[in-house]
MIVEX-891412 format. One record per residue (C-alpha): residue in one letter; chain; x, y, z. Coordinates in steps of 0.2 Angstrom, whole numbers. Layout:
<nodes>
tordren|tinu|X|Y|Z
a|A|X|Y|Z .
...
</nodes>
This chain:
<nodes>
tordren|tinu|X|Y|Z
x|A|52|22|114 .
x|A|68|12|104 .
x|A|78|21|97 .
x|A|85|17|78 .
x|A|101|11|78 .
x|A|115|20|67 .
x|A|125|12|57 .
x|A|137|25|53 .
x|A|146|29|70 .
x|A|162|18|74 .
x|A|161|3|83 .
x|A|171|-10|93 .
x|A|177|-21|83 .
x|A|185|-32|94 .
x|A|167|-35|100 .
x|A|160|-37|83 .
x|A|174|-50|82 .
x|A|171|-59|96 .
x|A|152|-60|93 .
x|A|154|-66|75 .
x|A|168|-82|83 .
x|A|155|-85|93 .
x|A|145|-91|76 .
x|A|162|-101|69 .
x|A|164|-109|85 .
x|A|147|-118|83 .
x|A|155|-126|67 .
x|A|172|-128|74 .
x|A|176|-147|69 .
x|A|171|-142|50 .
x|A|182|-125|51 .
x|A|196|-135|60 .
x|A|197|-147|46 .
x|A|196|-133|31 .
x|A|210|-123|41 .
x|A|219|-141|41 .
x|A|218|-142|22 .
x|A|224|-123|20 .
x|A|238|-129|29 .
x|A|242|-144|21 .
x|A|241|-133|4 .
x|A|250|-117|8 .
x|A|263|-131|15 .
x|A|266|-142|-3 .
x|A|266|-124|-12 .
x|A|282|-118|-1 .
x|A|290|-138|0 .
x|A|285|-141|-21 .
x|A|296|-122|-22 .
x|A|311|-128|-10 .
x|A|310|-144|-21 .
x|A|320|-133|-33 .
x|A|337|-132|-24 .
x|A|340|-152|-25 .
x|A|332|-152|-43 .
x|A|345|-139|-50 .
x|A|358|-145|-40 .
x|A|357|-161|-46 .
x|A|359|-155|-63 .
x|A|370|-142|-63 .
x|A|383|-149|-49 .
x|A|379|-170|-49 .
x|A|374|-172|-67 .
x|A|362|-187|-59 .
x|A|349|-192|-72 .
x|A|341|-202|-59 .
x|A|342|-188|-47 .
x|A|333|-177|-59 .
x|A|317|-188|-62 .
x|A|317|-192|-43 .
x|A|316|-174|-38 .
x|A|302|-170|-51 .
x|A|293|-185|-47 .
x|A|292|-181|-27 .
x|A|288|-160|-33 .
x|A|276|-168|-42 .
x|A|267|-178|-27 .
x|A|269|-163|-19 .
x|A|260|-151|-30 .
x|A|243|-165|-30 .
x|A|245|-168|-14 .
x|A|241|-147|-11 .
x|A|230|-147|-29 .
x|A|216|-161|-19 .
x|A|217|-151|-2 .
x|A|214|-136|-11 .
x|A|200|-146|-17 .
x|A|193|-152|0 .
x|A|196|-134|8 .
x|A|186|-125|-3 .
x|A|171|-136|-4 .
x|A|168|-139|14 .
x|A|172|-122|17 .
x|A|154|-118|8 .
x|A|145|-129|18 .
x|A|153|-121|33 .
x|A|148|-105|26 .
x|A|133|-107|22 .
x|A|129|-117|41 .
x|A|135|-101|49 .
x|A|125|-88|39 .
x|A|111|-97|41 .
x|A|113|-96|59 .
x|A|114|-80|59 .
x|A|98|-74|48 .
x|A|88|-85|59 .
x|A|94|-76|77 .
x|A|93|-60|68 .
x|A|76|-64|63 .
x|A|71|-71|81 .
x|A|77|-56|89 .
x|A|69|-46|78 .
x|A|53|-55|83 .
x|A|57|-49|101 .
x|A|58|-34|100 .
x|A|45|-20|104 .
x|A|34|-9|90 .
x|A|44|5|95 .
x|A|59|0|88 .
x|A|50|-5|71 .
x|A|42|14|71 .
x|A|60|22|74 .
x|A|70|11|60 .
x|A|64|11|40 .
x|A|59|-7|31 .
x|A|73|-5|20 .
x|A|85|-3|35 .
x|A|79|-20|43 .
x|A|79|-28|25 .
x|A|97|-23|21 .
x|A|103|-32|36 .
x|A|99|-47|30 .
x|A|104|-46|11 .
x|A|117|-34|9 .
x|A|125|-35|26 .
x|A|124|-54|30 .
x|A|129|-54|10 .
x|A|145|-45|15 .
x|A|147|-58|29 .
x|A|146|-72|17 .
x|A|159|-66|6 .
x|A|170|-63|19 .
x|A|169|-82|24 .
x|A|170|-91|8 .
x|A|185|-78|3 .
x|A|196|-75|17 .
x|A|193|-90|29 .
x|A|204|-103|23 .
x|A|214|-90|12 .
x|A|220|-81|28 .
x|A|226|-98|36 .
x|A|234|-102|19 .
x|A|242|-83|17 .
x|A|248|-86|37 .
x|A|258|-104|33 .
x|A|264|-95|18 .
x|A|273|-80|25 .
x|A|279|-91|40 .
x|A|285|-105|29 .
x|A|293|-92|15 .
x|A|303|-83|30 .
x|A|310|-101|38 .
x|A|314|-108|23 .
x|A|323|-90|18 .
x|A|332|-92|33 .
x|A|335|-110|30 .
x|A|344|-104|12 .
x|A|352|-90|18 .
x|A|350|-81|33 .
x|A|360|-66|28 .
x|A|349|-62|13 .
x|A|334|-64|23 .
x|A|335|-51|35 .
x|A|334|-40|21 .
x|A|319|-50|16 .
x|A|312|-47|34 .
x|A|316|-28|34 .
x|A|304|-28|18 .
x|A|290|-37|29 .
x|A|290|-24|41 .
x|A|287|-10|29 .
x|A|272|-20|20 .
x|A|265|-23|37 .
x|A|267|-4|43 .
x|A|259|3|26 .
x|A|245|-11|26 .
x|A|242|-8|45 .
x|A|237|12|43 .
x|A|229|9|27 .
x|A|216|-3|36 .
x|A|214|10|49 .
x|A|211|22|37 .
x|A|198|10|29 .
x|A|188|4|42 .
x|A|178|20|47 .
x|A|175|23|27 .
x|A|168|5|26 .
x|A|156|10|42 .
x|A|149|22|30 .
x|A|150|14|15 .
x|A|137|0|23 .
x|A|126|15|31 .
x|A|123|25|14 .
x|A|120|7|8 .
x|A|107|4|20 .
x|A|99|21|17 .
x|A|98|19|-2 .
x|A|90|4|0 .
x|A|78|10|13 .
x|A|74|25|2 .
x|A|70|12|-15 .
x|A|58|1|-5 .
x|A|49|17|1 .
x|A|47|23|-17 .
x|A|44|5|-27 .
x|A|29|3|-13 .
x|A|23|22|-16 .
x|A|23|21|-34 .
x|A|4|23|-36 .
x|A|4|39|-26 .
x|A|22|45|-34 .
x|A|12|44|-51 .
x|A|-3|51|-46 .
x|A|5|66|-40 .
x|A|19|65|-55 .
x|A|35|66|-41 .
x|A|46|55|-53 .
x|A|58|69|-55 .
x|A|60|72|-36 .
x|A|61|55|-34 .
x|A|76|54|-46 .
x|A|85|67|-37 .
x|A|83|60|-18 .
x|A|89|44|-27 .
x|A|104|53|-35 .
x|A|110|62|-17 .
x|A|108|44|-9 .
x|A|117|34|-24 .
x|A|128|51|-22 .
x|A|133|49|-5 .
x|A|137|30|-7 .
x|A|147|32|-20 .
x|A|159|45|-11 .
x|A|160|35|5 .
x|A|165|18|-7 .
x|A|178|29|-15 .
x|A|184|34|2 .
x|A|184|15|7 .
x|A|191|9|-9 .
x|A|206|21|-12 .
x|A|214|18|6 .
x|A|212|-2|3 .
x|A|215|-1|-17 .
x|A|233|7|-12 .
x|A|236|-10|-1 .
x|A|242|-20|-17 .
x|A|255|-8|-27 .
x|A|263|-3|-10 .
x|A|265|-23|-6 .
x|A|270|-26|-24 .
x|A|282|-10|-25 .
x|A|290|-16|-11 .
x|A|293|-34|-16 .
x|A|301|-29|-30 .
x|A|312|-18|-24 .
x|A|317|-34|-13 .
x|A|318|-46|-25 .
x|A|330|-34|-35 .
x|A|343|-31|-22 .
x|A|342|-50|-16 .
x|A|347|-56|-34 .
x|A|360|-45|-35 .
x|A|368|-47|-18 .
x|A|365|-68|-20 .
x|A|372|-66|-36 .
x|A|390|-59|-28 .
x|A|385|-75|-15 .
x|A|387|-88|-27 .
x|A|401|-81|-37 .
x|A|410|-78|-20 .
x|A|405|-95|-16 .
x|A|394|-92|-1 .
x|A|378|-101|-8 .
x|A|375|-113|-19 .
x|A|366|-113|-37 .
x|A|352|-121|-32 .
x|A|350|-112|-14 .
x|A|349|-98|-25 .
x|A|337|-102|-38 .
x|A|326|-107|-24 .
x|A|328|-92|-12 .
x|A|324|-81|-29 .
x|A|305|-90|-32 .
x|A|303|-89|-12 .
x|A|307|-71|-12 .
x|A|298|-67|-27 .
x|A|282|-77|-20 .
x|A|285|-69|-5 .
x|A|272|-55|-8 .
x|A|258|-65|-14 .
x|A|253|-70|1 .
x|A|255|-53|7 .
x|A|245|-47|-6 .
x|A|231|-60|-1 .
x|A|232|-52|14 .
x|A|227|-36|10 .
x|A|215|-41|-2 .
x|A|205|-51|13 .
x|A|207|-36|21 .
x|A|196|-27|9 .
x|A|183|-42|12 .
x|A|184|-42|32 .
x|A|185|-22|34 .
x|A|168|-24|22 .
x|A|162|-40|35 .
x|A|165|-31|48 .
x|A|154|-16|45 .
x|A|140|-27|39 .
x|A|141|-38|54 .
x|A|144|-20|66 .
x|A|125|-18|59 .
x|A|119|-36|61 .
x|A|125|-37|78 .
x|A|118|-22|84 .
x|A|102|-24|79 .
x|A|104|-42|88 .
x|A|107|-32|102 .
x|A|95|-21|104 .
x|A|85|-25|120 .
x|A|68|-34|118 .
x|A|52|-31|123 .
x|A|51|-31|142 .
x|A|38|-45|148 .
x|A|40|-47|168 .
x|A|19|-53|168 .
x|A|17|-67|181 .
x|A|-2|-69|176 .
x|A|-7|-80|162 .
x|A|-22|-87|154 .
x|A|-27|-103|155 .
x|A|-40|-116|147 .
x|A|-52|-126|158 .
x|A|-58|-143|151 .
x|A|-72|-141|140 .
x|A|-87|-146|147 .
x|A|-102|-153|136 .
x|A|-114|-140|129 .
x|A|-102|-125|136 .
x|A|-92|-116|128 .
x|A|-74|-117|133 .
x|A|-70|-106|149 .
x|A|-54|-98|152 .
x|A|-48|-89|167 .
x|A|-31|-80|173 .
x|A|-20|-88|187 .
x|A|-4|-80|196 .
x|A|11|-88|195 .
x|A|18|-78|208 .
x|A|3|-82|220 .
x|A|-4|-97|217 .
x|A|-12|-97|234 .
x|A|-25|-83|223 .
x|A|-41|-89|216 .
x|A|-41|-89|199 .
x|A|-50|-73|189 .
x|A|-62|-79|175 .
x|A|-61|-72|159 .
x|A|-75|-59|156 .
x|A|-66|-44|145 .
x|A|-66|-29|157 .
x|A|-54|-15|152 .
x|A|-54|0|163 .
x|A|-41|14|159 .
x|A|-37|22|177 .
x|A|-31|40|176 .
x|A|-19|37|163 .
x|A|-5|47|156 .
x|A|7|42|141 .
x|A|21|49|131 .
x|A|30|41|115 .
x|A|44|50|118 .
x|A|46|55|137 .
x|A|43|72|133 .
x|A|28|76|123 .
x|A|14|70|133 .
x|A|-1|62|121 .
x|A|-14|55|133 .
x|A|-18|67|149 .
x|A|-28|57|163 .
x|A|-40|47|153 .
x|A|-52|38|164 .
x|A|-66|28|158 .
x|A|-72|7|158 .
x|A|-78|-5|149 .
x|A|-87|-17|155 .
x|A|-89|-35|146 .
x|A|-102|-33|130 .
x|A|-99|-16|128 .
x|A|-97|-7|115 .
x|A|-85|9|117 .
x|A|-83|22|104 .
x|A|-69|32|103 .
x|A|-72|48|92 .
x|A|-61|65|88 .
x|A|-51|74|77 .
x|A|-35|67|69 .
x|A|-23|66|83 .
x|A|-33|67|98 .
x|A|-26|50|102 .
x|A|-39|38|98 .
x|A|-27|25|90 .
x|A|-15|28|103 .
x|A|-28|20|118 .
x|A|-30|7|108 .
x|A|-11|4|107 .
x|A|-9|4|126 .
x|A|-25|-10|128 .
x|A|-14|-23|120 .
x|A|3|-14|125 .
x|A|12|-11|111 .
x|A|17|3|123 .
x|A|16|5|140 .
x|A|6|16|152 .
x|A|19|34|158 .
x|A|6|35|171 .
x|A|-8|28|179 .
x|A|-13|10|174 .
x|A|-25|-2|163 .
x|A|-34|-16|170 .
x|A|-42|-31|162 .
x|A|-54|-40|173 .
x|A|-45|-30|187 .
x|A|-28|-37|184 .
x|A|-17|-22|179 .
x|A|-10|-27|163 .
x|A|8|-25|167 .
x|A|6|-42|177 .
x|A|-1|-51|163 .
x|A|10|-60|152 .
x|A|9|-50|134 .
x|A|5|-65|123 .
x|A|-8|-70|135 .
x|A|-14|-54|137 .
x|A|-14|-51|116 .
x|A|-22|-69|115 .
x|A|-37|-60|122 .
x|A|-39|-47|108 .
x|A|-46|-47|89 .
x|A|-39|-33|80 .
x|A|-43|-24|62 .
x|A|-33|-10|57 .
x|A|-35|3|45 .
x|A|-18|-2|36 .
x|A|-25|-19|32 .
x|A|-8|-30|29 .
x|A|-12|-47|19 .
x|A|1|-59|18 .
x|A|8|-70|3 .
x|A|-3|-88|2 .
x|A|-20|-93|0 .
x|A|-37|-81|6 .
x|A|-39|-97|19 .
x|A|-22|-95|24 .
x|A|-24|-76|26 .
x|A|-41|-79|37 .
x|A|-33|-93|46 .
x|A|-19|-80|53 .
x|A|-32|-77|67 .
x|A|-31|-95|73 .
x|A|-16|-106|66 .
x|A|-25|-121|70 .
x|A|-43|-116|63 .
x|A|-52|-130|52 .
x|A|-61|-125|37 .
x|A|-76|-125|42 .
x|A|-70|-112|54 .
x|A|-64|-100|41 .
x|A|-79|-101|31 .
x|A|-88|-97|49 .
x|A|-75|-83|50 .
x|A|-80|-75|31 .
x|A|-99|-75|33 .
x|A|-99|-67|49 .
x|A|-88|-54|42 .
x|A|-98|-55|23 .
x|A|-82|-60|16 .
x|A|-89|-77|9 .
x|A|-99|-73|-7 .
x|A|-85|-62|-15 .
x|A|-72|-75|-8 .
x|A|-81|-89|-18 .
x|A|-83|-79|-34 .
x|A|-62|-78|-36 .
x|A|-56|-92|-49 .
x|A|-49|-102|-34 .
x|A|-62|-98|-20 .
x|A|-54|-102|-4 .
x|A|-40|-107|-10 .
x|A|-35|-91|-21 .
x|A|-15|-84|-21 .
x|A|-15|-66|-11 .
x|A|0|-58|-19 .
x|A|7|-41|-18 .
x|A|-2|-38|1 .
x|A|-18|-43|-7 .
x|A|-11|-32|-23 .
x|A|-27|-44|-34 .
x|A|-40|-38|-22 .
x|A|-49|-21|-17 .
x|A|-47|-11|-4 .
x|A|-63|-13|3 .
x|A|-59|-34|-1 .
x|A|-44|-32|9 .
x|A|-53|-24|25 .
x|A|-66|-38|25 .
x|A|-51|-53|25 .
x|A|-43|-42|40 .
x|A|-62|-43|48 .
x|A|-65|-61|45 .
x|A|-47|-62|54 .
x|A|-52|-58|69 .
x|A|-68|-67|68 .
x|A|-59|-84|68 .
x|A|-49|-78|82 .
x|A|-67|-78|93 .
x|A|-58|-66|106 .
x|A|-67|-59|121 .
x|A|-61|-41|116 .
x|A|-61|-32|98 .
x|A|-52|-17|92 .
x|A|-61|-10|76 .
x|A|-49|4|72 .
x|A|-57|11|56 .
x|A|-60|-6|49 .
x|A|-75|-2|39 .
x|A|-65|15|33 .
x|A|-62|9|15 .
x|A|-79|-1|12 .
x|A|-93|8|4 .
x|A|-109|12|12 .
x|A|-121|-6|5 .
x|A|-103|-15|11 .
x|A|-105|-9|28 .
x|A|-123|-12|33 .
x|A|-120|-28|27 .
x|A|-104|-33|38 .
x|A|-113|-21|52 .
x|A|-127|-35|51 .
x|A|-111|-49|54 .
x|A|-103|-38|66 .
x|A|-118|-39|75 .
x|A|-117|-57|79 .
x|A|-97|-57|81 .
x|A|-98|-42|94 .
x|A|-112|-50|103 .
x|A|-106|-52|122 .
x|A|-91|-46|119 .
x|A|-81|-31|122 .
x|A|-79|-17|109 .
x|A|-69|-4|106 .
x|A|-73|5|89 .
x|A|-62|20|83 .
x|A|-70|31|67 .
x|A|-70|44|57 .
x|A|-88|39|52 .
x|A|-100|44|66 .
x|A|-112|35|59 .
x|A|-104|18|63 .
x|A|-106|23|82 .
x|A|-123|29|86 .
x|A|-127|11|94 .
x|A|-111|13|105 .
x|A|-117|9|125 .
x|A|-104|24|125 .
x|A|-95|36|116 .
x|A|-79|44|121 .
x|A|-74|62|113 .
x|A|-54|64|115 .
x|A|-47|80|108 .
x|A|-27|85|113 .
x|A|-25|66|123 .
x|A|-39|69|136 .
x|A|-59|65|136 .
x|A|-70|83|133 .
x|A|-85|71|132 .
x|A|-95|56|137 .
x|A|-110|47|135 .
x|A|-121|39|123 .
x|A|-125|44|105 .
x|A|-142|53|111 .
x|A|-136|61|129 .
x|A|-121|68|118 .
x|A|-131|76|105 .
x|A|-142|84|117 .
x|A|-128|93|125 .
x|A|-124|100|108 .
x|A|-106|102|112 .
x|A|-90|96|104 .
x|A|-99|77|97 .
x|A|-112|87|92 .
x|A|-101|99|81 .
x|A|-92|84|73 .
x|A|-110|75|71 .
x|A|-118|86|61 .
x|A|-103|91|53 .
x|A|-100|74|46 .
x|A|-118|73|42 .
x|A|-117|88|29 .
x|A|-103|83|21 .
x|A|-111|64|16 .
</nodes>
């Protein structure tokens, strides 16, 4: 069984790097060109500031007039020239952001697809859901923030230190001795940060999981008046964030004021030792003036360091969760066998049959629908065994029964037909072939389910029926609704057919909802049906109407039929008892009852209490 994955242990970043260049690579020609633009801006901010020394030197040394309006005018053309790349970086950088996150929701979804039931049983809705907003949300503000800022911050601080040294090589190692300590101080601070930011994302996850859980179960949190408990599981999660932001915040909000403390304790001791420069006559007036604004705007790019690396510690935590979900490994499929279609014949109805890939010298096996369970054993988690040498068969057009108490694993054989999950022991055949050979979409193809937990999803009532068979024509969905008796409630909604399901079928009834699910199935025409409880919330005229549909839907087919009400099963060809995963009985509804044993106990005990 998958295992959920955590959120909140460390990872390797370098990987989580690595996976998420892997993504910018695919738009490298529009990242190239926004990192261009960065750099052409960052480069007329440094040039417009070193345009300074001729401007003030003209002045104050030449007295040139003419010197003066040249000097502005080309600091000018400077200053547009980085104002329209500005410009052209930060629009195309959206696009390029949005390209890449889109890329990334759709592989995460895709995978997600892949993988087996398990995984979806170990990890909560609001778990998967937060991946893709608040994770992937983190992601995108990382990208439009830091991308091309990071490129222009990198220019800056490379520019500012070789034209420092350009001015005045003596000052500047004093400059560089205060780059070092801001590197130092920012370098343990984002240590520090990372691990909180982990944390911070996982209580994000959880609080989000925990309010999806309570704003679906809000009917039964009012009926059983939990609002005040509610409150205070909300108030521990909405707790525990908010510590493990504060922990992630105050390490990266001390980033700024050590960066800033530090640049002005620079700038301070460079004006006064440039100062004793000039009057000594070792620099110039307008070296000076200059190498004052570079040192002063010095730190901001420093300081948009540190403030991207609030936005990529946060990134990198979100994208620790994406990328490890994407990772998780998918839902093994080695089948060779597959089904395929004959060419219809006229008057027939269409034939199918399995072929072998992996010996295509085999006849072919027609389709007929005959499951067999041969001694088998299974276990969710490798150490509580559920299902203990169960043995039975059925053959095509047969109806099988499964009855018991809660837990006796009635559900569970039903899982393993279709292999949500796989046998620990023993095996399953379909028409013979075990069904570890078969392909799983070909061997699902074969199977109509209803379920108890009917899920509707949003579009019309046709649309919902049609989810059987994608390509079904109308008249195939309204087939579909009067086998299952679905048709003369559907046509009484204001839009028939074509009514809006919202809410999982929120605007219909229970027992409305089960009959969509039924109808489902029918316009899937399968050889096999598994009816787990579907007439459980559909009163007593309801079902002997849909028994009378079932009927013709079940005809020469195979059944399997789990329920609670043993009334549903007296015309089973046979009926299996399960208690504590194995068969205590078997037989028919009248051979069962003459043995007055554990059927007979649940029979009549069911048949007191209606």
């Amino acid at each position: 069984m998958a295992k959920p994955f955590n959120g909140s242990r460390p990872k390797d970043l370098r990987h989580t790097l690595s996976r998420l260049l892997d993504y910018l690579r695919r738009h490298r020609a529009l990242l190239v060109l926004v990192g261009i633009l960065a750099a052409v801006s960052a480069s007329a901010n440094l040039l417009g500031t070193y345009m300074i020394k001729p401007i003030v030197n003209q002045v104050v040394q030449a007295g040139s007039r003419a010197g003066l309006i040249a000097g502005v005018a080309t600091a000018a053309a400077i200053y547009a020239a980085g104002a329209l790349s500005t410009l052209g970086y930060t629009q195309l950088m959206v696009r390029a952001a949005q390209k890449i996150l889109r890329d990334i929701r759709r592989d995460l979804f895709v995978h997600l697809q892949t993988l087996p039931l398990g995984f979806f049983d170990a990890n909560r809705k609001g778990d998967l859901m937060s991946l893709f907003t608040n994770d992937v949300d983190t992601i995108s503000d990382a990208l439009n923030n830091s991308f091309a800022m990071i490129i222009q911050s990198f220019v800056q601080v490379v520019g500012t230190l070789a034209l420092l040294f350009i001015l005045n090589w003596r000052l500047t190692l004093i400059v560089v001795l205060g780059y070092a300590a801001m590197f130092l101080y920012i370098r343990y601070s984002g240590r520090r940060s990372r691990f909180y930011y982990n944390r911070q994302q996982s209580s994000l996850g959880e609080l989000d999981a925990y309010i999806e859980e309570m704003v679906s179960g809000q009917k039964v949190v009012k009926v059983f008046n939990h609002e005040e408990a509610n409150l205070q599981g909300f108030a521990e999660r909405n707790e525990q964030l908010r510590r493990a932001g504060i922990s992630a915040q105050s390490y990266a909000a001390t980033m700024i004021p050590a960066v800033v403390s530090i640049s002005y304790l620079n700038y301070a001791v460079i004006a006064v030792l440039g100062g004793v420069m000039v009057i000594l006559g070792l620099s110039d007036v307008g070296s000076l003036a200059s190498y004052l604004v570079l040192v002063r705007q010095s730190a901001m790019p420093i300081n948009q360091f540190t403030q991207q690396g609030n936005f990529l510690l946060s990134a990198m935590a979100g994208a620790e969760r994406v990328f490890t979900a994407m990772e998780q490994p998918p839902e093994e499929d080695t089948g060779t066998v597959t089904l395929t279609r004959l060419p219809a014949q006229p008057g027939r109805a269409p034939q199918w049959i399995w072929q072998d890939s992996a010996a295509p010298d085999q006849p072919p096996i027609p389709l007929r629908g005959d499951v067999r369970f041969h001694d088998v054993s299974f276990s969710y988690d490798g150490r509580r065994t559920i299902l203990h040498g169960l043995s039975f068969y059925a053959k095509p057009g047969q109806k099988i029964a499964f009855v018991g108490s809660t837990g006796a694993g009635k559900t569970t054989v039903t899982s393993l037909i279709n292999r949500f999950y796989d046998v620990s022991g023993g095996s399953v055949t379909f028409d013979g072939i075990d069904i570890r050979r078969i392909r799983k979409a070909d061997l699902r193809r074969c199977f109509g389910v209803v379920l108890q937990d009917t899920h509707l999803f949003t579009g019309t009532v046709a649309d919902n029926i049609r989810f059987g068979k994608l390509d079904a024509t109308d008249e195939e969905v309204r087939r579909a609704a009067v086998i299952a008796n679905a048709d003369s409630f559907i046509r009484r909604l204001p839009q028939g057919y074509d009514t809006m399901v919202t809410g999982d079928g929120a605007n219909l009834s229970q027992g409305q909802r089960q009959l969509l699910a039924i109808a489902r199935a029918a316009v899937a025409d399968p050889p096999v049906l598994i009816l787990d409880e579907a007439t459980s919330s559909i009163d007593t005229r309801t079902e002997a109407l849909i028994e009378k549909g079932m009927d013709q839907l079940m005809e020469g087919r195979t059944v399997f039929v789990i329920a609670h009400r043993l009334s549903t099963v007296r015309n089973a060809n046979a009926i299996i008892v399960l208690e504590n995963g194995a068969v205590v009985e078997q037989g028919d509804h009248e051979q069962l009852l003459a043995r007055r044993g554990e059927y007979y106990q649940l029979y009549h005990g069911m048949f007191e209490l209606s």
